[in-house]
BADREN-667543 format. One record per atom (N, C-alpha, C, O): residue in one letter; atom name; x, y, z. Coordinates in nm, 2 decimals, always signed. Layout:
# residues N
(r "A" "CA" (X Y Z))
...
# end
This chain:
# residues 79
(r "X" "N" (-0.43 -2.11 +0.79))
(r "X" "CA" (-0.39 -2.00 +0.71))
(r "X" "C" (-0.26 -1.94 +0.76))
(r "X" "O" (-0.16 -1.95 +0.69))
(r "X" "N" (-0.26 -1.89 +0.87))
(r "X" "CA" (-0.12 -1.87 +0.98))
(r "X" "C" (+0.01 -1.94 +0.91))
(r "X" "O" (+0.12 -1.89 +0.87))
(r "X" "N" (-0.06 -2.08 +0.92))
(r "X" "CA" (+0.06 -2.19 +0.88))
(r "X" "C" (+0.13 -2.16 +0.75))
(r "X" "O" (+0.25 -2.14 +0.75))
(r "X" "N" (+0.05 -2.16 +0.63))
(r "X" "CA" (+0.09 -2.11 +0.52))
(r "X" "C" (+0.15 -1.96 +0.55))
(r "X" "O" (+0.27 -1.99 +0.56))
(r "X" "N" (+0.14 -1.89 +0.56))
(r "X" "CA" (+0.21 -1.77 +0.58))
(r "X" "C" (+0.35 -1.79 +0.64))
(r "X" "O" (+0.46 -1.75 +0.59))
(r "X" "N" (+0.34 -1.88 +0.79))
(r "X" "CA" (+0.51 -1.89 +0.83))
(r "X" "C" (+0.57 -1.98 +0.74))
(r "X" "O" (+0.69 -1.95 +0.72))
(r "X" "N" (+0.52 -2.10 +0.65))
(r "X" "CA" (+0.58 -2.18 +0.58))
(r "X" "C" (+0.63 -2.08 +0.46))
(r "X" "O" (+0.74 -2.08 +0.41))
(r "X" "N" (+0.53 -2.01 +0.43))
(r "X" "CA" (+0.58 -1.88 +0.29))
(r "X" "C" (+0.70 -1.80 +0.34))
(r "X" "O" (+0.81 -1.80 +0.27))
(r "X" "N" (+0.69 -1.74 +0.46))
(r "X" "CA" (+0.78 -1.67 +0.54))
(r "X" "C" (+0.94 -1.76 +0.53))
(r "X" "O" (+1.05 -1.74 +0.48))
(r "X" "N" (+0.89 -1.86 +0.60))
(r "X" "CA" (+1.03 -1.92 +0.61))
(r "X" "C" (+1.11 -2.00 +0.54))
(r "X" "O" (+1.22 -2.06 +0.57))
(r "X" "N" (+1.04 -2.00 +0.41))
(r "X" "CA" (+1.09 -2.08 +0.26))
(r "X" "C" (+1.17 -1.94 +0.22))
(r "X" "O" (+1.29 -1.94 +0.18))
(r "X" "N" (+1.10 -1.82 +0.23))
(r "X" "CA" (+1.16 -1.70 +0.13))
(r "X" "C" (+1.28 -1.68 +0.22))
(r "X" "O" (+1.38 -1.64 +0.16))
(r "X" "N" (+1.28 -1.69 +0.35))
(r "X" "CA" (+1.40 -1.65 +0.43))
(r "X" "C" (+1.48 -1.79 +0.41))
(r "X" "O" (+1.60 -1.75 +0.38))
(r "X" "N" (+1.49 -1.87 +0.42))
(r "X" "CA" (+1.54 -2.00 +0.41))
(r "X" "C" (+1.63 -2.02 +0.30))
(r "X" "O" (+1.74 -2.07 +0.32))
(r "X" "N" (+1.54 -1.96 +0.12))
(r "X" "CA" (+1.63 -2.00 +0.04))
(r "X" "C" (+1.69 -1.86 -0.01))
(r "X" "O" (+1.73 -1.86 -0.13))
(r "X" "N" (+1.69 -1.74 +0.07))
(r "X" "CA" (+1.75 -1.60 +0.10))
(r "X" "C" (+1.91 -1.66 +0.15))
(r "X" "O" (+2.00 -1.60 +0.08))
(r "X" "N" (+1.94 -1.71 +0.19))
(r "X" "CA" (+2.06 -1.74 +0.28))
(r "X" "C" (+2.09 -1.87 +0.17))
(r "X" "O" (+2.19 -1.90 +0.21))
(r "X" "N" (+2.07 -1.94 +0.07))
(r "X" "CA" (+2.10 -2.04 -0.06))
(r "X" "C" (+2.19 -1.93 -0.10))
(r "X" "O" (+2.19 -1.81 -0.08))
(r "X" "N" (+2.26 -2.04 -0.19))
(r "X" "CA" (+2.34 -2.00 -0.29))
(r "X" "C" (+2.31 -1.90 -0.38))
(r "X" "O" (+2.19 -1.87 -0.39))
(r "X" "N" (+2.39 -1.84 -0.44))
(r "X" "CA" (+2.32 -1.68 -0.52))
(r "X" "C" (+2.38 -1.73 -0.63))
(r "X" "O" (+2.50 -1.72 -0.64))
(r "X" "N" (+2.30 -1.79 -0.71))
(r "X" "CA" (+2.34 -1.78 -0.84))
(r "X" "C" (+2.16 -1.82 -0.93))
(r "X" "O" (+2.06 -1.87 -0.90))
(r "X" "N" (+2.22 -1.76 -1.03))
(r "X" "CA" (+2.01 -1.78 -1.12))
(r "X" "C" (+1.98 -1.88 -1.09))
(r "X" "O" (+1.86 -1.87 -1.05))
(r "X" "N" (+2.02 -2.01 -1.07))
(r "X" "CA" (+1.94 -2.15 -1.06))
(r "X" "C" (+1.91 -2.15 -0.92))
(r "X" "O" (+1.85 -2.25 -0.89))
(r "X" "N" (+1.93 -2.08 -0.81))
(r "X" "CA" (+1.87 -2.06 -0.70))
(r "X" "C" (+1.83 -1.94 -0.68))
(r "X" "O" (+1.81 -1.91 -0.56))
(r "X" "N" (+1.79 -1.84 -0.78))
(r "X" "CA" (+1.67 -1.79 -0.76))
(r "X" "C" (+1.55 -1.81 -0.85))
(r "X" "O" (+1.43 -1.77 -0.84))
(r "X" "N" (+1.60 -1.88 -0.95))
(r "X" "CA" (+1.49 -1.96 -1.00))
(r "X" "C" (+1.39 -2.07 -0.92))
(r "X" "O" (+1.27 -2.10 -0.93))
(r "X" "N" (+1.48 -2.09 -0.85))
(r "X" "CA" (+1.40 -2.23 -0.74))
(r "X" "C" (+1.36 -2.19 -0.65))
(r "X" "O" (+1.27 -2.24 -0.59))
(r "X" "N" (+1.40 -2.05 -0.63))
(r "X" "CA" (+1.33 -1.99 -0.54))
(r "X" "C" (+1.24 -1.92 -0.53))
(r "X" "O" (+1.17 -1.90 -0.43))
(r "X" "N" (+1.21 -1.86 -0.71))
(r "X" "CA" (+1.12 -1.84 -0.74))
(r "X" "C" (+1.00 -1.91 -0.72))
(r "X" "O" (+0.90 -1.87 -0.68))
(r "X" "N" (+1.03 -2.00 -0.75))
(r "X" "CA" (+0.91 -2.14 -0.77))
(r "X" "C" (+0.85 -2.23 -0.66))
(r "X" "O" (+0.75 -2.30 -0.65))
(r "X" "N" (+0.96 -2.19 -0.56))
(r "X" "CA" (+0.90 -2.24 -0.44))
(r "X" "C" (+0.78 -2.16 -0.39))
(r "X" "O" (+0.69 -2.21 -0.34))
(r "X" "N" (+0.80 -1.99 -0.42))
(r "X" "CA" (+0.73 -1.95 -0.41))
(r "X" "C" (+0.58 -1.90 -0.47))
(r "X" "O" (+0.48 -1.84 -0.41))
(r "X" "N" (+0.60 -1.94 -0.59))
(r "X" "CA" (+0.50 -1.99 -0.70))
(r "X" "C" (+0.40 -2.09 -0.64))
(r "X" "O" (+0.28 -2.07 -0.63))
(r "X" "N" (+0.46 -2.18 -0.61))
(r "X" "CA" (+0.35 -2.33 -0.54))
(r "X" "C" (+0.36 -2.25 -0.40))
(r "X" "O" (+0.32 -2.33 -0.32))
(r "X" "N" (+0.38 -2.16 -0.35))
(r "X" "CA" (+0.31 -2.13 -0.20))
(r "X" "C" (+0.18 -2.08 -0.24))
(r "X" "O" (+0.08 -2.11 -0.16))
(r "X" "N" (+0.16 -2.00 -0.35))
(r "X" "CA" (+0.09 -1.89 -0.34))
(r "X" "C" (-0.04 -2.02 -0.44))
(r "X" "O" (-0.15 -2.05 -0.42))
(r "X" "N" (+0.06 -2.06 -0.55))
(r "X" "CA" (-0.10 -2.16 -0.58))
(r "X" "C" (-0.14 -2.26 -0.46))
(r "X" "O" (-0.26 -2.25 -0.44))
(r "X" "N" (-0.10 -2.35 -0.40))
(r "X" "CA" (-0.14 -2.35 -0.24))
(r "X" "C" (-0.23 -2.29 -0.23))
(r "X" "O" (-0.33 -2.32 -0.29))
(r "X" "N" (-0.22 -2.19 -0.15))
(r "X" "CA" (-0.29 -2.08 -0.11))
(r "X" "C" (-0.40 -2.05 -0.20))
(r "X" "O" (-0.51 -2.05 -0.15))
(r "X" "N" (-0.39 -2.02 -0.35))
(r "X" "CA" (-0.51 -1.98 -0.38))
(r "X" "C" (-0.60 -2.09 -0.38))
(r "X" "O" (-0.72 -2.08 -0.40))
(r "X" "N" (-0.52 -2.25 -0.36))
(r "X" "CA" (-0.66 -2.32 -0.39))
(r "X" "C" (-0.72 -2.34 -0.27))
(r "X" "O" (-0.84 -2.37 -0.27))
(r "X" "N" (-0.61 -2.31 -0.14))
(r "X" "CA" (-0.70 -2.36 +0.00))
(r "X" "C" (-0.79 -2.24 -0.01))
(r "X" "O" (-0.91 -2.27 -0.02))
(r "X" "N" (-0.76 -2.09 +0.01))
(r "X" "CA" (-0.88 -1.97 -0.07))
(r "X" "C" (-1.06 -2.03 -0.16))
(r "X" "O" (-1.18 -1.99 -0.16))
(r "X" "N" (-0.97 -2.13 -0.24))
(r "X" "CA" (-1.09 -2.13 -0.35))
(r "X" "C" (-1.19 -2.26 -0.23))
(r "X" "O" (-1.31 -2.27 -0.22))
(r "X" "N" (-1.12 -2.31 -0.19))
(r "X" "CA" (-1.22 -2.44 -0.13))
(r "X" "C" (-1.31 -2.44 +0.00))
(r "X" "O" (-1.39 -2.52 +0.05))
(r "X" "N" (-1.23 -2.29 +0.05))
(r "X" "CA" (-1.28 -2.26 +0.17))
(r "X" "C" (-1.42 -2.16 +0.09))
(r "X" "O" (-1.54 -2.16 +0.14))
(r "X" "N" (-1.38 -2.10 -0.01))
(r "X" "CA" (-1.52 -1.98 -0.06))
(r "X" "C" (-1.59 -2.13 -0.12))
(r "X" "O" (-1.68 -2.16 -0.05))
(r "X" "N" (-1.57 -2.18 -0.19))
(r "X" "CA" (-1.69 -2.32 -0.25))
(r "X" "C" (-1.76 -2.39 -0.12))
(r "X" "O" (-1.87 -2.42 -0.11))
(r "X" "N" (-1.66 -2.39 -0.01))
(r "X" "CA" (-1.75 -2.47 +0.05))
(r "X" "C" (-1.86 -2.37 +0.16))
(r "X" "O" (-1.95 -2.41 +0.23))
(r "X" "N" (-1.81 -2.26 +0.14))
(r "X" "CA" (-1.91 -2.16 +0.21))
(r "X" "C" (-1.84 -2.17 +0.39))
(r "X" "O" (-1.91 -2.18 +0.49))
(r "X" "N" (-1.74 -2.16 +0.37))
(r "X" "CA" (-1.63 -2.12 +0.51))
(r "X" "C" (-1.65 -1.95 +0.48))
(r "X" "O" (-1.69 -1.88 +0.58))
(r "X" "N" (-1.63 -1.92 +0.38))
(r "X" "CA" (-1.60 -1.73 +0.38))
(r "X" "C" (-1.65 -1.68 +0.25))
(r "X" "O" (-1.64 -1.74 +0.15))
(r "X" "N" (-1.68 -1.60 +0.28))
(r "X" "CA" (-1.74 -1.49 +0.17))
(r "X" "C" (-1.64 -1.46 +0.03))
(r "X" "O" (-1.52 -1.47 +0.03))
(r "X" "N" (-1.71 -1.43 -0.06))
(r "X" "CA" (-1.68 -1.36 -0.21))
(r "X" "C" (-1.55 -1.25 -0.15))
(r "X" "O" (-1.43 -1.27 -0.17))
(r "X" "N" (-1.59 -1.16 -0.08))
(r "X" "CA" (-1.50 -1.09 -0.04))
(r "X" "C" (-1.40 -1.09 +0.06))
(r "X" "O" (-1.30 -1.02 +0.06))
(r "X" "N" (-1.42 -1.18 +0.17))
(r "X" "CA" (-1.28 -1.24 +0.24))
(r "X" "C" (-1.20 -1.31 +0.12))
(r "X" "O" (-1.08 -1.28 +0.13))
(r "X" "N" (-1.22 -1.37 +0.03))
(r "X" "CA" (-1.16 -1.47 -0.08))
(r "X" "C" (-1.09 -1.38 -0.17))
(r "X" "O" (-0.99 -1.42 -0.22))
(r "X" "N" (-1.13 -1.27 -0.19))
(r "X" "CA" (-1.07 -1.18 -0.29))
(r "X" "C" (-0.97 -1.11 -0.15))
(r "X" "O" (-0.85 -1.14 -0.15))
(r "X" "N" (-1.03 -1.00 -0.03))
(r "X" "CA" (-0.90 -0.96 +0.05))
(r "X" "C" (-0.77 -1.10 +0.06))
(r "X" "O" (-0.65 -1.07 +0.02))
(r "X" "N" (-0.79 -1.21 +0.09))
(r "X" "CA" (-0.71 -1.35 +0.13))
(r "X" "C" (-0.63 -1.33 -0.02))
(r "X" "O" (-0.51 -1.33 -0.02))
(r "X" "N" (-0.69 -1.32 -0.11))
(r "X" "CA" (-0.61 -1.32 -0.27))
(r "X" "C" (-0.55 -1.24 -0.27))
(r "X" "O" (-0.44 -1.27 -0.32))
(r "X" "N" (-0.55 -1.10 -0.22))
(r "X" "CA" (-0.50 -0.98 -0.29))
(r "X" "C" (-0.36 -0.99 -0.17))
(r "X" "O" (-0.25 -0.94 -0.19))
(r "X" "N" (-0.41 -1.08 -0.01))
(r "X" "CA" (-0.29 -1.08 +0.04))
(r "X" "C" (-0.16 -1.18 -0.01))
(r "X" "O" (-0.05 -1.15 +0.01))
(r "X" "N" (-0.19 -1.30 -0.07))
(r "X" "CA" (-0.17 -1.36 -0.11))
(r "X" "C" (-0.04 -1.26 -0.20))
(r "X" "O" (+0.08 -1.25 -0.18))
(r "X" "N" (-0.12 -1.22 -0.28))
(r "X" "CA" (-0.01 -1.14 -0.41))
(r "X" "C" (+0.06 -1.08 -0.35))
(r "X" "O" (+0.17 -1.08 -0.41))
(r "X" "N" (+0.06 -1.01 -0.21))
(r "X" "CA" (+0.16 -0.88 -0.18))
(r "X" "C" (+0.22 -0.98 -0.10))
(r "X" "O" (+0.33 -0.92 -0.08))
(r "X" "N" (+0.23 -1.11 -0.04))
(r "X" "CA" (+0.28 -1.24 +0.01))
(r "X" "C" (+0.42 -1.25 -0.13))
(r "X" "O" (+0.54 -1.23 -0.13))
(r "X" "N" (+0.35 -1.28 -0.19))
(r "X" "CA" (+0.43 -1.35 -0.33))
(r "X" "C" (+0.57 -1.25 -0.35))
(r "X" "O" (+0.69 -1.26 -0.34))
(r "X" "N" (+0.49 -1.16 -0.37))
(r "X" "CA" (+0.54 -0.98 -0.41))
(r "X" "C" (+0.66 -0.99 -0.33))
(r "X" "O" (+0.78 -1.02 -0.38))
(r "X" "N" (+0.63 -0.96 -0.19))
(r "X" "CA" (+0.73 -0.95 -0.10))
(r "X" "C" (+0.84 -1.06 -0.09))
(r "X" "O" (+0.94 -1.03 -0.02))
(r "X" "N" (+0.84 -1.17 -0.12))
(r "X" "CA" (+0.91 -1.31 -0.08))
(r "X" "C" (+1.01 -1.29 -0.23))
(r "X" "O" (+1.14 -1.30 -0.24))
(r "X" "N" (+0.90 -1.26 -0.32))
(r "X" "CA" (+1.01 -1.26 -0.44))
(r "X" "C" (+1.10 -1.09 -0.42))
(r "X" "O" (+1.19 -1.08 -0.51))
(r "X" "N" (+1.09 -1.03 -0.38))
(r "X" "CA" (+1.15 -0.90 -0.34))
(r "X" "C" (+1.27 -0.94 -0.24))
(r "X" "O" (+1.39 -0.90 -0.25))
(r "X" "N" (+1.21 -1.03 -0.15))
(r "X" "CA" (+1.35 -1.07 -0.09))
(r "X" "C" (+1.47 -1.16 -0.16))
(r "X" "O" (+1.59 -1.14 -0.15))
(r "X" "N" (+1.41 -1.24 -0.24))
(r "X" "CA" (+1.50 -1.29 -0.29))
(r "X" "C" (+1.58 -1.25 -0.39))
(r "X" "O" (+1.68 -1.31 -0.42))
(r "X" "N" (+1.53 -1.12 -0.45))
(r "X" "CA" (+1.62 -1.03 -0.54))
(r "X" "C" (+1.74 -0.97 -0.48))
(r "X" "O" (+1.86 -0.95 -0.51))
(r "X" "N" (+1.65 -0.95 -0.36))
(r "X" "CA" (+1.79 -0.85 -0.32))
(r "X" "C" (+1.87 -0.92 -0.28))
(r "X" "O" (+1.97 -0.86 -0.24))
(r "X" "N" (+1.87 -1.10 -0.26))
(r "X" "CA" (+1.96 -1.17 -0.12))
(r "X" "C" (+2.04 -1.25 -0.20))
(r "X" "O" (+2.12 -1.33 -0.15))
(r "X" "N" (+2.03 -1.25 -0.38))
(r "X" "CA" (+2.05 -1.36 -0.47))
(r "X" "C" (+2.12 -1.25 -0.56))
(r "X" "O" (+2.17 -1.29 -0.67))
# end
């Protein structure tokens, strides 16, 4: 989980410092799009397989979004 987070982290900082124009914040968008679906599905397979609870799965989701939230926040302002 960790791992996903610095990979999240360091993609949104990574393509912060890309070229500023819409087609690289589009991509950047989307990179961060597939982080976060990633994430929800490694979320969904850990709650099916009975690793963690209904409600770790839903806190893990809701960080998930404020993850997304914030990555695409940076990239507004760096693009």
């Amino acid at each position: 989980m960790k791992k996903i987070v610095a990979i999240a982290a360091a993609t949104a900082l990574g393509l912060g410092v890309a070229a500023c124009d819409s087609a690289a914040e589009n991509e950047a968008e989307d990179n961060i799009e597939q982080m976060e679906d990633a994430r929800d599905a490694q979320v969904n397979e850990m709650e099916a397989s009975g690793q963690i609870t209904d409600e770790q799965a839903d806190a893990m989701d809701d960080q998930t979004d404020a993850m997304e939230e914030n990555a695409e926040d940076q990239v507004d302002e760096t693009m």
